[in-house]
Phi, psi and omega in degrees: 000316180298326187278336202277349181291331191266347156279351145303334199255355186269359213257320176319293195279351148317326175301278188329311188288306190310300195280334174285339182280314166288352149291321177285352192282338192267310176310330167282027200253324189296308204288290178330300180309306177247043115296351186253336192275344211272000189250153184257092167348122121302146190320321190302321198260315173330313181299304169279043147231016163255004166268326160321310180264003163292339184269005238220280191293325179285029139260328154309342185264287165327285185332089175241023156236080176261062272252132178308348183285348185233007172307322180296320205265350188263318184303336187270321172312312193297315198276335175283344175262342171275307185288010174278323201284353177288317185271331142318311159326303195285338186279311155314319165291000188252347184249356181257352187291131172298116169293166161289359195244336169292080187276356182258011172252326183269066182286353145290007167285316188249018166281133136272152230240146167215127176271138185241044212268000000 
């Protein structure tokens, strides 16, 4: 009996440390992306990392036992994982636009005009 009492009280904040450690695990995954977006990204790397927070979010969209008491802290994950996937979208659509330096993207660029004068 004497052992289960310092185990009650050890039993609370383990709880906490559980459901907060899986929250923070998807922020370092968010924090990494955009250390990498502030760096100038390859297409490549843009791509898996706007297919990383789409599996990001369908596991968060699965996720339904999240005890209500940490709901601020899963919702706040939730808004910080779109506007990281906003910025990445943009970042990707600003690395797939044709350059003037670029001839295999800018195919309008390489039509010719034939005078049949």
């Amino acid at each position: 009996m004497a052992l289960l009492i310092p185990l009650f009280k050890l039993a609370p904040p383990l709880y906490r440390w559980r459901i907060r450690s899986r929250i923070y695990r998807w922020y370092e995954i968010l924090r990494e992306i955009e250390g990498e977006l502030c760096q100038d990204a390859e297409l490549k790397v843009l791509r898996k990392h706007a297919a990383t927070l789409s599996s990001m979010e369908q596991e968060l969209d699965d996720l339904d036992c999240v005890p209500l008491a940490y709901m601020e802290e899963f919702y706040n994950l939730r808004l910080h994982g779109e506007f990281v996937d906003r910025r990445v979208t943009r970042a990707l659509t600003a690395a797939e636009k044709p350059t003037p330096q670029d001839p295999e993207r800018n195919v309008a660029d390489t039509t010719t005009v034939v005078d049949d004068s």
